[in-house]
N, CA, C and O atoms as CSV, one atom per row, in Angstrom:
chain,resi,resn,atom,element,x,y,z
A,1,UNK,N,N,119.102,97.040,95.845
A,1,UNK,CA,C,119.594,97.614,97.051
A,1,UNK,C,C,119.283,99.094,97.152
A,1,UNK,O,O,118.337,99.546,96.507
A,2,UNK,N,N,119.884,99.724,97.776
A,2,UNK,CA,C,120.173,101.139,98.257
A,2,UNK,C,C,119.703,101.995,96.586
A,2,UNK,O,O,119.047,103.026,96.732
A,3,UNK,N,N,119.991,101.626,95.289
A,3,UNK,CA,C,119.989,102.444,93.833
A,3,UNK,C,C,118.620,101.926,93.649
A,3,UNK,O,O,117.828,102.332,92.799
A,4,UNK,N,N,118.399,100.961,94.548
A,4,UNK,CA,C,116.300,100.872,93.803
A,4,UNK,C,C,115.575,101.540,94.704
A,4,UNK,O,O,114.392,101.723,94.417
A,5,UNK,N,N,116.140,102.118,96.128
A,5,UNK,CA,C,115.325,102.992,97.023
A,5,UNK,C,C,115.666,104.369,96.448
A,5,UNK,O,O,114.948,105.361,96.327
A,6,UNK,N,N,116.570,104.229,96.221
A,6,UNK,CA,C,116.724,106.139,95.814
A,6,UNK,C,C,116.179,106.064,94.518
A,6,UNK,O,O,115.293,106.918,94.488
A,7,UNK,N,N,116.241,105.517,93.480
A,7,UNK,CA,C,115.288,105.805,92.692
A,7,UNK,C,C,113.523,105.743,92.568
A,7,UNK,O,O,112.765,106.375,91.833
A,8,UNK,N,N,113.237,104.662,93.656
A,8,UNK,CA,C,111.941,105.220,94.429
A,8,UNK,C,C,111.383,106.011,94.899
A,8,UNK,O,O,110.236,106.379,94.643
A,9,UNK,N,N,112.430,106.579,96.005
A,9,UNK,CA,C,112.136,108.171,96.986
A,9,UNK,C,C,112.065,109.191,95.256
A,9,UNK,O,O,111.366,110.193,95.102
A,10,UNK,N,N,112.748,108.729,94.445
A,10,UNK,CA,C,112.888,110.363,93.143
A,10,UNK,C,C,111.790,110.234,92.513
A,10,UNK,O,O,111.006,111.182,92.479
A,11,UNK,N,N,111.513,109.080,91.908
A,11,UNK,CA,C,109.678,108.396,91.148
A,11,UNK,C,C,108.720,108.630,92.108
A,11,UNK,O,O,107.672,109.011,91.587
A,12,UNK,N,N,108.663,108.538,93.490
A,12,UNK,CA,C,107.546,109.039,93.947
A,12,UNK,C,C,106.807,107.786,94.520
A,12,UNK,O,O,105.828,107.841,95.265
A,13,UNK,N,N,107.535,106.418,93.975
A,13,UNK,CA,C,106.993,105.127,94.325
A,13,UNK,C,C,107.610,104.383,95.516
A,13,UNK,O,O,107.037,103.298,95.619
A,14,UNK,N,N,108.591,104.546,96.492
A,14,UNK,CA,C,109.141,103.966,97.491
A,14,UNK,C,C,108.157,103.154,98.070
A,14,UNK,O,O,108.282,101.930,98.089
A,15,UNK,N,N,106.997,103.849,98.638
A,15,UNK,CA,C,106.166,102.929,99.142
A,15,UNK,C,C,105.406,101.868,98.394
A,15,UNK,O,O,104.622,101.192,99.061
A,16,UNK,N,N,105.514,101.633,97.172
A,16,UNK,CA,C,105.252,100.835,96.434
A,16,UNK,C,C,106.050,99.681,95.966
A,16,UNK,O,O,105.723,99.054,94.958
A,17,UNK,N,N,107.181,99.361,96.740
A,17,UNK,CA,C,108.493,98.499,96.291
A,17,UNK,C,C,107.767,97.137,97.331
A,17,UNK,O,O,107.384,97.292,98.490
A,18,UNK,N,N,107.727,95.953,96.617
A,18,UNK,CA,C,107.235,94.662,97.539
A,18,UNK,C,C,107.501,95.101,98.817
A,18,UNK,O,O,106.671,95.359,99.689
A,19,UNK,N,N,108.556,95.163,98.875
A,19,UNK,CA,C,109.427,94.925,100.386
A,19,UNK,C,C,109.666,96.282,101.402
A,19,UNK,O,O,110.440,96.327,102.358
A,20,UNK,N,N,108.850,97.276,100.954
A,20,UNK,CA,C,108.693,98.437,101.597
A,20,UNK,C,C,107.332,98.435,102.496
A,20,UNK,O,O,106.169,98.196,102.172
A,21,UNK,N,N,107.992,98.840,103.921
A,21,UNK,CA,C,106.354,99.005,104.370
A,21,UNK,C,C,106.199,100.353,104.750
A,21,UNK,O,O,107.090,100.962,105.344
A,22,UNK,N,N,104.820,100.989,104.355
A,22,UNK,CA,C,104.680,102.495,104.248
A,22,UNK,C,C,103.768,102.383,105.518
A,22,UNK,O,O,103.073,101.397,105.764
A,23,UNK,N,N,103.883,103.921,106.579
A,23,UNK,CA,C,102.925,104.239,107.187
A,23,UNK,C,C,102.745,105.594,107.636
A,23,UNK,O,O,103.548,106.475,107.330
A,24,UNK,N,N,101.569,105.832,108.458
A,24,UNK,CA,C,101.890,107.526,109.052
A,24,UNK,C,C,101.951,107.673,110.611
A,24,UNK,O,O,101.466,107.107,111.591
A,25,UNK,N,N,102.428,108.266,110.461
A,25,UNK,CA,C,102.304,108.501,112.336
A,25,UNK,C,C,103.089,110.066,112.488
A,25,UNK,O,O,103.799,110.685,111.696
A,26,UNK,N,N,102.551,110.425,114.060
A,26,UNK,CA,C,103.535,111.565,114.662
A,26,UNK,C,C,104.163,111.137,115.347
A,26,UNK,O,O,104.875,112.023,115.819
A,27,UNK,N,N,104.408,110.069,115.814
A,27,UNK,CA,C,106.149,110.017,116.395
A,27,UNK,C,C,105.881,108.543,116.058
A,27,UNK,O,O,104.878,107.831,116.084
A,28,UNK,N,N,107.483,108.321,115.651
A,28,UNK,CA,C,107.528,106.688,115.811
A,28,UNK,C,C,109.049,106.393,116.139
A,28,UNK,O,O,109.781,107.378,116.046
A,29,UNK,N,N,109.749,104.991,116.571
A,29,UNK,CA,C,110.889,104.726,117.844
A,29,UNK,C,C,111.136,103.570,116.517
A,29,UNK,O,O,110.274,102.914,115.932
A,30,UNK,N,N,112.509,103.592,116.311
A,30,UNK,CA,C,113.210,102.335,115.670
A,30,UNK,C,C,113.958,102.181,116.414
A,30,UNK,O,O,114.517,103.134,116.957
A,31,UNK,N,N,114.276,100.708,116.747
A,31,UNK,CA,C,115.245,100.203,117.727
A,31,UNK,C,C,115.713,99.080,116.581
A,31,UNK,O,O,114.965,98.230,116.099
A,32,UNK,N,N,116.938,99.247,116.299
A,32,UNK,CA,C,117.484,98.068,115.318
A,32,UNK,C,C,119.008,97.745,116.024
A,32,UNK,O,O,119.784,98.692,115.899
A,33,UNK,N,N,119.509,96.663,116.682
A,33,UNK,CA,C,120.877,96.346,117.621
A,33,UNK,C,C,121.670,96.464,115.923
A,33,UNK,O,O,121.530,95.973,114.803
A,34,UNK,N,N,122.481,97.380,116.593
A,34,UNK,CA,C,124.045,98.039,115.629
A,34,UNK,C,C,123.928,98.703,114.314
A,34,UNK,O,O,124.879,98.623,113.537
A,35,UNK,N,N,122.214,99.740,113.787
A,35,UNK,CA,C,122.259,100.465,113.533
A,35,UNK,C,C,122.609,101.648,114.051
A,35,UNK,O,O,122.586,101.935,115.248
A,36,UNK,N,N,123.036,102.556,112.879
A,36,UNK,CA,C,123.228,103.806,112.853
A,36,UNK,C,C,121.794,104.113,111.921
A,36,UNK,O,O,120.966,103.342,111.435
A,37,UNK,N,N,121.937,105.881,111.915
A,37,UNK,CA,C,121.095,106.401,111.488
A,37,UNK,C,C,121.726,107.287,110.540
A,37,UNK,O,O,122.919,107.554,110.686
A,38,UNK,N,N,120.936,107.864,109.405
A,38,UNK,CA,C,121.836,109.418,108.505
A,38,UNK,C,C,120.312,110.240,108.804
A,38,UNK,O,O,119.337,110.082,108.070
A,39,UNK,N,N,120.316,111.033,109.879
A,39,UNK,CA,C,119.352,112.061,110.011
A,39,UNK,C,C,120.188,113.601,109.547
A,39,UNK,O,O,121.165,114.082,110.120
A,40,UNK,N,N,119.451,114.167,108.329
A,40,UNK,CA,C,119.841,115.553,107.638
A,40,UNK,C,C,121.458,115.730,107.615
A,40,UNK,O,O,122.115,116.756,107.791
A,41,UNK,N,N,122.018,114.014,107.261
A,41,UNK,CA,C,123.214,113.858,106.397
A,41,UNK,C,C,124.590,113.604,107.643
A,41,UNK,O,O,125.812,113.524,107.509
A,42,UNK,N,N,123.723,113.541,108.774
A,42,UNK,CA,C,125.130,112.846,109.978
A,42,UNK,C,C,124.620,111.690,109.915
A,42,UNK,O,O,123.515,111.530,109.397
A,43,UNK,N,N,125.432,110.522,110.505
A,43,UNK,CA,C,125.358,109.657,110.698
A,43,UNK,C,C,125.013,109.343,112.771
A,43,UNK,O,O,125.462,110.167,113.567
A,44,UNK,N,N,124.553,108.628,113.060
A,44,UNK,CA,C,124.169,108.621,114.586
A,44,UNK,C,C,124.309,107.414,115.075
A,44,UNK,O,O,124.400,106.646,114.117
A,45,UNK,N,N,124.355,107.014,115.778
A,45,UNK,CA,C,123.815,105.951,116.689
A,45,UNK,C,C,123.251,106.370,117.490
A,45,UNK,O,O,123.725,107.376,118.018
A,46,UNK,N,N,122.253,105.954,117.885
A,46,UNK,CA,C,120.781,106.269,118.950
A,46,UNK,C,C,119.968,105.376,118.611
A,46,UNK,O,O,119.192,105.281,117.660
A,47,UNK,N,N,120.316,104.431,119.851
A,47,UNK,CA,C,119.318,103.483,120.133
A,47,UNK,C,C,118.616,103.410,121.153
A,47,UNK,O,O,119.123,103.483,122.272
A,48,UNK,N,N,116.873,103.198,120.889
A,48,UNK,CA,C,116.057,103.689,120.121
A,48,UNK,C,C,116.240,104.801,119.476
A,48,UNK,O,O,116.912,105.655,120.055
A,49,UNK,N,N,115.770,105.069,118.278
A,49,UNK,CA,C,116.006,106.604,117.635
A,49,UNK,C,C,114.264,106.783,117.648
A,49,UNK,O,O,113.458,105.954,117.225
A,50,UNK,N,N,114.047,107.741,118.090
A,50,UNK,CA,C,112.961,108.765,118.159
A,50,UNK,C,C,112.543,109.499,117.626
A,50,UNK,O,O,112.600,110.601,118.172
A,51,UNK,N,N,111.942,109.448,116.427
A,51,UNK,CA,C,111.289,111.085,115.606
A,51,UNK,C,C,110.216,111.782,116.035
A,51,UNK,O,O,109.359,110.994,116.436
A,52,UNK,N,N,109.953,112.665,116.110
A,52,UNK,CA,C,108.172,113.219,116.444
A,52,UNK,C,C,108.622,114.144,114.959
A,52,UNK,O,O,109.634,114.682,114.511
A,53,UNK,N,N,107.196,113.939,114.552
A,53,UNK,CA,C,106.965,114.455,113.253
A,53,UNK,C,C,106.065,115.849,112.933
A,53,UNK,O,O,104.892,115.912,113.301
A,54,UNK,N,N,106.671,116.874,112.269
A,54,UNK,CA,C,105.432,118.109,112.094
A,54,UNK,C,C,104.998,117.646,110.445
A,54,UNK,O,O,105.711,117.428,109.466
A,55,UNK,N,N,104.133,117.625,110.552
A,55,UNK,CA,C,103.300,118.122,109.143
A,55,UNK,C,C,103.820,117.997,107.934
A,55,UNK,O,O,103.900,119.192,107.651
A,56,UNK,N,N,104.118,117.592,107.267
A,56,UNK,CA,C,104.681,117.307,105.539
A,56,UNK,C,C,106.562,117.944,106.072
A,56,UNK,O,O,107.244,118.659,105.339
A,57,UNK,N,N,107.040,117.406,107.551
A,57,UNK,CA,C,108.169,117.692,107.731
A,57,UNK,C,C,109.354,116.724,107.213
A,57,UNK,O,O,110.369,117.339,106.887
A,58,UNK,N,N,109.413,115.158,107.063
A,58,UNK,CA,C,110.207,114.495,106.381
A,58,UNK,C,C,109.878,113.602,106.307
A,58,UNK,O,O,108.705,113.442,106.645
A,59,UNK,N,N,110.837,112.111,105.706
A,59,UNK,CA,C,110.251,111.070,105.507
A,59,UNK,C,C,111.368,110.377,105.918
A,59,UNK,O,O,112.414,111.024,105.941
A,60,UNK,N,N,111.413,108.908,106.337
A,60,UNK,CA,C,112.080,108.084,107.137
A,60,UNK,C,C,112.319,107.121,106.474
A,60,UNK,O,O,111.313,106.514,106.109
A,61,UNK,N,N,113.533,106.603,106.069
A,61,UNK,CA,C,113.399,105.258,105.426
A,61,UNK,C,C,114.506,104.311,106.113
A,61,UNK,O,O,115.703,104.543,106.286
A,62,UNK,N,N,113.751,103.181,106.449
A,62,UNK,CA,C,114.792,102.328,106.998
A,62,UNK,C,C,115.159,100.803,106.470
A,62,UNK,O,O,114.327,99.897,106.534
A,63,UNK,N,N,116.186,100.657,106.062
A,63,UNK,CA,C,116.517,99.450,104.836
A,63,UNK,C,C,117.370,98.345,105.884
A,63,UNK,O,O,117.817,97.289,105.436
């Protein structure tokens, strides 16, 4: 669960877990019915949630 992604994101391997799918983009839209989000440690609801991305600015993980 949740203790094999965070020890992924710390190893450097997240995108390497079977069940992880890695990609790149400058903006990308998750729409998941009765998620929330933890963007820079709040929690949200925003559905669709919307990122536009700068340059080595963060990384997104959605479980």
């Amino acid at each position: 669960g949740l203790a094999r992604r965070a020890y992924g994101m710390r190893a450097g391997r997240l995108a390497q877990q079977s069940d992880v799918t890695h990609g790149r983009a400058r903006r990308i839209e998750v729409d998941v019915d009765g998620a929330s989000f933890n963007v820079d440690g709040e929690v949200c609801r925003c559905q669709p949630a919307r990122f536009t991305l700068r340059a080595g600015g963060f990384e997104v993980v959605v479980t």
